[in-house]
C-alpha positions, 0 to 999 in steps of 0.5 A, a space after each residue: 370315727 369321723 373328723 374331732 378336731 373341732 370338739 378336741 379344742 373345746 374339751 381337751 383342758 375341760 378339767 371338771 371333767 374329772 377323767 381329763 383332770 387325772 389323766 393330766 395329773 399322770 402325765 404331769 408324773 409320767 408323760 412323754 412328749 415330743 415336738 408333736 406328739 404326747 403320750 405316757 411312759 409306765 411300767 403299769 399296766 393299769 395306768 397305761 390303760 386309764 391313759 388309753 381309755 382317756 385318749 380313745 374319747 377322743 381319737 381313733 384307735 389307729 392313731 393311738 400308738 403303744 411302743 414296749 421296752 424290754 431287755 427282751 429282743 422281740 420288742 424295743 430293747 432297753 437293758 436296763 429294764 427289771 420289767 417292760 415299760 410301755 409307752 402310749 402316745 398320740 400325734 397331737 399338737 392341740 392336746 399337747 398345747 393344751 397339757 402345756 398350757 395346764 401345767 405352766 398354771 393348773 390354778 386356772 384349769 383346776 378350778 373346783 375342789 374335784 377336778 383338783 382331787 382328780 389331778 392330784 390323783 393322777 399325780 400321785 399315782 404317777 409319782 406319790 407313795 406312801 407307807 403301808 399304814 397309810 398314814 405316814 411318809 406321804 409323798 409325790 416326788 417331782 422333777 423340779 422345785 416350781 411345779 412342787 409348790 404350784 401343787 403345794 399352793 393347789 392343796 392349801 385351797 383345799 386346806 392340806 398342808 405339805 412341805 418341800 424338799 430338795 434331795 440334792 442325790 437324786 436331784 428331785 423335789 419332794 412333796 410331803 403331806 404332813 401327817 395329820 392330813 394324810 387322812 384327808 389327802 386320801 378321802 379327797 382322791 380315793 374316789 379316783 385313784 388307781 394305785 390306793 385301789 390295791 392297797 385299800 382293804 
């Protein structure tokens, strides 16, 4: 695979692309990132392999690295683990930059009703659940009080209402879809979720 640099600036933030749109919604839940490196951080399988997917159109399989913590010795020992967790990650500052810059205002890379489907997509398959009526107590749970309402305002374009709480135990903000538009939250990213694959019949 030869030098992609050049392409990387121009279609890592091309959100109508709706795998980059879930992709950046998942790692807006679950992502890793360091001084020059981004990846994602899941005990699923399934989504560490969607984020592969996503950054193999882009780099080449050598720089795309996987680390597994376990309580098990024979990989990166993390006691408290029930089971592994895996984190992918790559060494790029332009797609870190890039995610950066997304996440400080979604408003302006998510610009169309299916890339916003898409990214709330990955978002709730990172971070959302819901009860198994698939009606009530929809949620997608974040880590602080101003990317819940950048989402809140994302979802009122599209006219689904939510609310916002604080849970001071847990320090987390959560989302929730109120409950006569949890039908529609759902149409709008079934076609790209993972997690609602296995709960639909």
């Amino acid at each position: 695979m030869g030098n992609t640099v050049g392409r990387m600036d121009t279609t890592f933030c091309n959100f109508s692309n709706v795998e980059n749109a879930y992709a950046f919604g998942l790692w807006c839940a679950d992502g890793y990132h360091r001084t020059s490196s981004i990846g994602l951080t899941n005990t699923d399988a399934n989504l560490i392999e969607k984020f592969r997917m996503f950054l193999l159109r882009y780099f080449p399989t050598e720089r795309i690295k996987m680390r597994i913590y376990s309580r098990d010795s024979s990989f990166y020992y993390l006691k408290n683990a029930i089971k592994p967790a895996y984190q992918i990650y790559v060494n790029s500052r332009v797609l870190l930059r890039c995610f950066k810059n997304a996440k400080k205002n979604p408003k302006l890379f998510l610009n169309d009703a299916k890339s916003i489907s898409a990214y709330f997509a990955g978002r709730f398959d990172g971070d959302g659940s819901i009860n198994r009526d698939l009606r009530s107590d929809l949620r997608i749970v974040y880590g602080n009080k101003e990317e819940a309402e950048k989402d809140s305002i994302l979802l009122k374009e599209l006219g689904i209402t939510s609310k916002i709480y604080f849970y001071k135990s847990a320090r987390t903000f959560v989302l929730y879809i109120l409950r006569n538009e949890s039908e529609k939250f759902l149409n709008m990213i079934t076609p790209f979720t993972l997690k609602l694959k296995h709960r639909k019949k």
